[in-house]
Structure formats: C-alpha cells, structure tokens
N, C-alpha and C positions, 0 to 999 in steps of 0.2 A: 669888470662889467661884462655880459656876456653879451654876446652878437647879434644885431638885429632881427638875422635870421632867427636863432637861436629863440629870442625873446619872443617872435610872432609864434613856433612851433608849439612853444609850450605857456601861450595867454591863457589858455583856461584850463593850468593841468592843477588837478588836485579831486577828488572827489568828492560826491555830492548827493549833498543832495538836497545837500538840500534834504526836501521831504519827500520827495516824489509817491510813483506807487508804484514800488520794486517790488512784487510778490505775486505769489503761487500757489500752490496746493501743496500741502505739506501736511501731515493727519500732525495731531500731536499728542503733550501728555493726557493721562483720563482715557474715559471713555470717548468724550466728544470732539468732534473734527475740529480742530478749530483751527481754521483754515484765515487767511487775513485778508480786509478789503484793499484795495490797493491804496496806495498811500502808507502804506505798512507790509512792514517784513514779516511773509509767517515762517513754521519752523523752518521749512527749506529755505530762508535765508536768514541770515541772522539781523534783526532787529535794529542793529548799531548800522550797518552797511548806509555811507553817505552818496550813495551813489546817482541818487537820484529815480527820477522816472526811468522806465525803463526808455533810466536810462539813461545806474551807476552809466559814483560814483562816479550803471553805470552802473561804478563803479563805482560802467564798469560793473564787470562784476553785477549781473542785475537778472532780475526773474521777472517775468509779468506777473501783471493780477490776477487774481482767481476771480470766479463771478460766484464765491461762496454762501453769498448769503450774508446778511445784516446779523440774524442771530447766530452765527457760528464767529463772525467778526467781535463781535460783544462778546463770547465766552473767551476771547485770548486779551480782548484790551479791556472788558469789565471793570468797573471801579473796585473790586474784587482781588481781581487775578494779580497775582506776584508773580515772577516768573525772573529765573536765570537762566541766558544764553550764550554757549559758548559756542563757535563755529571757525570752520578753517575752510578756507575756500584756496585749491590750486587750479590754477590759469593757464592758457597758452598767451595770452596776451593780455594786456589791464589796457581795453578804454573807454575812456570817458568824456561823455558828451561828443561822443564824432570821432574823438582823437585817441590814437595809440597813443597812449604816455609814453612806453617804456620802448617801443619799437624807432629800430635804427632810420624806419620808413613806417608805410600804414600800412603795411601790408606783413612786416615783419614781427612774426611769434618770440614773445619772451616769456620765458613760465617763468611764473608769480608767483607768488602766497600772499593771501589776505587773511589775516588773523583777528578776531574781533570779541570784543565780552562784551554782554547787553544787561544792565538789570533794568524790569519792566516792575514798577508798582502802579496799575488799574490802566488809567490814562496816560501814565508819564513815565518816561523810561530815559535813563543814562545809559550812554554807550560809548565803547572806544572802536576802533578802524583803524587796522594799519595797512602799508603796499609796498612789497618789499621781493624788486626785481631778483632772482636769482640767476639766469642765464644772460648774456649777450657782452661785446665786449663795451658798450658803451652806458654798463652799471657805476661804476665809478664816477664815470663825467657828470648822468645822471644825479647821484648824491650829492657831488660837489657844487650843480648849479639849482639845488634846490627842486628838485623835480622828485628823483627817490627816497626812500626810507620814509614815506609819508606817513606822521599817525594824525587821525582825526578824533575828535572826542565833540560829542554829540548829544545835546537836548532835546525832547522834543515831547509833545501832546499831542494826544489826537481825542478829539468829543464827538459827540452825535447832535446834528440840526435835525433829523426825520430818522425814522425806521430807516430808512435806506440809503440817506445821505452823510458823509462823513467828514469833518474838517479839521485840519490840522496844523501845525505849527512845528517849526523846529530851528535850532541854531544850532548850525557849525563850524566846528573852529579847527584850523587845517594848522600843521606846522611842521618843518624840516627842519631837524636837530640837529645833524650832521653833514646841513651846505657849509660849504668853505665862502668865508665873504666877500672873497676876491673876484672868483667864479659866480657866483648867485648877484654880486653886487651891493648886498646886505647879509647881513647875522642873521642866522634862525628867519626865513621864511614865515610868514604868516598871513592867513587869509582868515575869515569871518562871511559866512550867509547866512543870512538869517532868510525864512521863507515858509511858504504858507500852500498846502495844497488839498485841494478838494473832490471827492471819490463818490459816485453814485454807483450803486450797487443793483446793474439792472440786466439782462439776460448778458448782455454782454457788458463787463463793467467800463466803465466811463473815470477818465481824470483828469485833473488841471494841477500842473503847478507851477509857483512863480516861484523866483527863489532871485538875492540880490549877491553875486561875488565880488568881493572884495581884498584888495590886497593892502594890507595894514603899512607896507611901509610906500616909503615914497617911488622909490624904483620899480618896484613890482605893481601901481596904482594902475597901471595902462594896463594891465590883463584883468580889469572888473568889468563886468556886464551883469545885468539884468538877464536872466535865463526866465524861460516862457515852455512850457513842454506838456502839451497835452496829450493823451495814452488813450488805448483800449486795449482789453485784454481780454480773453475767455477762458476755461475750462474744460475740456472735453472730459468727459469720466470713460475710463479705461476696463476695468474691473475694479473690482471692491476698495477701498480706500486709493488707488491706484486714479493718475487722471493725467493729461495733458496739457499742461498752461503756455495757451499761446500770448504774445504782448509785441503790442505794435505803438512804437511812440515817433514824436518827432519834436525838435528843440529849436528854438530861434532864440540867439545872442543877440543884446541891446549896448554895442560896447557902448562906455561912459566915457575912455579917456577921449581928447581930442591933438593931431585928430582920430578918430576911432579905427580900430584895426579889425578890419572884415573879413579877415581870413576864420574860415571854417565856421561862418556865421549861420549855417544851420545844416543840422542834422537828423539823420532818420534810422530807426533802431527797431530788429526784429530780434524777438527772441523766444524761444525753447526751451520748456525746462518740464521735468517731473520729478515730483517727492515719491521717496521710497524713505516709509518708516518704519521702525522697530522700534517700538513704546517709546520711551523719551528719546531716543536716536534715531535721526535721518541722514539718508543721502542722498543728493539732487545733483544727478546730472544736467549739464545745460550745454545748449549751442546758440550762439549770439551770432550776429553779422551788422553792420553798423555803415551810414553815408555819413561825410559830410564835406559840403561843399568848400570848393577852395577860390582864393584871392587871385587873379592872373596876375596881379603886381606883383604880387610875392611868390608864386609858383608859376611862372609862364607858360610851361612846357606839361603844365600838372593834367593829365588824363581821366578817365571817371575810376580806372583800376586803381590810381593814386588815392583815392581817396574812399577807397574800400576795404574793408575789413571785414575776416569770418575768425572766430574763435570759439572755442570749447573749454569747459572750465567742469568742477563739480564742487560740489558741497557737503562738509560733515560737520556734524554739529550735535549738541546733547540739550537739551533744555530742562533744565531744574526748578521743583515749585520750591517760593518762598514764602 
C-alpha cells in the first residue's frame, strides 16, 4: 500500500482531459488555416492529448485556444474532414492540473515524452496518449506506484449549437501497465472521466469544462473529483500564418471520497505557445507555468514557491488526410 503522503501527492495524477480547450494556432494541411476552437486540439497539438483545459493533461502538456474563428474550426472538425495525427511532445516537466506528476517536488524539471496518435473522422476522433518520465531518480518508484508509463486512450465529439458556439464530449480512460501491486496497492491502475466542455468563439475565446475523475478500483477511489475549469484564450497574429497563443485557465477539484482530500484543490494555468508549420508538419514551441493551492495539514511548512511551477516543452507532429 503506498503512503499517505504518497497517496495525497499523487490524488489526481493521470491526464486529462478530460475535454478541455487545449489549443492554438497551428496552420495545417491544404490551403486553409485550420486552426481549432478551444475544446479541441489543432495541429500544434495533437488531437489525442487528455490533458485538459489549459490545462493538460495539462497534460500537462497544454496550448491555449486560439480565437480562430467558427469557420476555420469547421474546416479541421467538419463532418467531412478525416484526418491523421501523429505528434511527440518533449517536456521539462509533465503537469497536470496544478501538479508536477513526475517531479521529485513542484518545482523539480523531469523531461518527458508524450507520444500520441489521433485519428479524427468529421466530429469524432479516437486517440491514444502516453507520459513516459525519462530523467530523475525517482522514475522507477514512479512506475511501481502507478503514477508513470501512463497511456491514455481517448473518445471524444465535438458539434456546433451556433455559428460560434461549440460543445463537446469526451471519455477517457487512463491505465498503468507496469505498477507493481504491492507498491500502487492494486494491479494495473485504472481511472475513467468522462466529461463535457463548452467553447465560445468571441474576440477572445471563452471555455467551460467539467469533467468527472474517477478511480476504478477501490484503493485508488479517494483520488476522484469533479474537475470544474474554466479558460480564455487569444491569438495575437505575428506575421503571415505565424501568431502567438496566449491561455489563461483555472481548475477547482470537488473531491468525492470522504473524507475528502483538499490538497491542491485548485489551480491556475498560464501558457504560451506558437505553431510553426511546414505543410502537413508543425513545431510548437511552448512555455507553461502553473499554481496550485496546498493543504496545511498535509504540507505545513508548504510556501507559494512550493507550489509553483514554470516549464518549457515543444511539439512535432505530421497530420495525415484520410
């Protein structure tokens, strides 16, 4: 069984997203921009990423919105549009929803890789998501107690209410294949959100999303919450397909178990990012920094640097019509 502390660190580690609105500007294939409304991944990030509003995942790993436009959002989710995405994302740190997953503290850089395939038919696209700590020495303990080698595999719809308003859906299902059960406390880790978020598409874009975590076995139950994470996002245009996506989110935890664990129960998320393409290939650099509040019961001594993080990460990725 692993240790209280232990267990409170890592209540909501796994990525998400839930649905959030992880995305940016990112030109893609064709002629036309087709840049994504938030609530959806465009090229510059990849499509599969569970990371949530900004703010993966998150991750983790997370791009704000772009304020592209309704009909440039239609031309990459169209009931039309087929599309394949492959993307690799390297990290100095993976976190998600508040929290450094991988880091020995919050403050401490582990590069990453997140590896992901997305296929996208019109509305509905299947995706995979992995996170898969490469530096630090406490990669191993990580894997063993259910925290690393994360893959996720990912459902999800998005439709049009208006010209300008977007809603969504999606379920994901988290799982760690290589915790040890004596460590992690259970076999194969597994979690389940399903969750629903909603995108307006107005000078500066607008999101909501809800999303519900859950941990399928009985040990792991007391790290589910109700996530709450509403975002804005802009665009700046730079030069010619060329732009700057700013995304500002913030997230409140509803834990469920009782009694509930209030550590790191809400977070707030700034990020950075610009798409640089080359017909179906892009690269997005990003810079992310991340709050989130801590428990004094559980961290007495914990300061505001405790509980802050700055990380840089980028992104490559090809997108394929299908």
């Amino acid at each position: 069984m692993p240790s209280k502390k232990l267990t409170k660190k890592i209540q909501s580690i796994s990525m998400l997203i839930s649905l959030g609105l992880l995305p940016s500007l990112a030109a893609a294939a064709d002629d036309s921009p087709a840049r994504a409304l938030p609530g959806q991944p465009p090229p510059g990030t990849s499509s599969a990423l569970p990371a949530g509003p900004v703010p993966a995942p998150e991750p983790a790993p997370t791009v704000p919105p772009s304020d592209s436009g309704a009909d440039a959002a239609r031309y990459r989710y169209g009931e039309s549009r087929k599309l394949l995405n492959v993307d690799v994302e390297a990290s100095s740190a993976y976190v998600w929803r508040g929290i450094n997953v991988f880091g020995e503290d919050q403050n401490t850089q582990a590069f990453s890789v997140f590896p992901s395939l997305t296929a996208t038919f019109g509305a509905l696209s299947l995706g995979y998501w992995g996170a898969f700590q490469l530096s630090g020495d406490n990669k191993s303990a990580l894997v063993d107690t259910g925290v690393g080698a994360e893959n996720d595999f990912i459902l999800k719809y998005t439709g049009w209410i208006s010209n300008d308003l977007a809603l969504s859906a999606m379920l994901t299902y988290w799982v760690y294949p290589f915790a040890d059960e004596e460590a992690a406390g259970t076999a194969t880790p597994m979690y389940l959100e399903p969750g629903a978020g909603i995108s307006y598409l107005a000078g500066a874009d607008l999101g909501l999303y809800v999303g519900y975590y859950r941990g399928l076995q009985d040990v792991i139950q007391e790290r589910s919450f109700l996530y709450i994470n509403p975002s804005i996002g802009k665009t700046f245009p730079l030069s010619g397909d060329l732009g700057l996506a700013v995304g500002l989110s913030a997230g409140y935890k509803v834990f469920t178990d009782d009694p509930p664990a209030e550590d790191r129960q809400f977070d707030l998320a700034l990020n950075l990012s610009m798409a640089i393409p080359f017909s179906d290939m892009y690269i997005t650099p990003q810079l992310h920094a991340a709050y989130a509040t801590r428990d004094e019961e559980v961290v007495p001594d914990a300061e505001f640097s405790d509980s802050f993080v700055a990380w840089a990460g980028v992104h490559v990725g090809y997108d394929v019509g299908l």
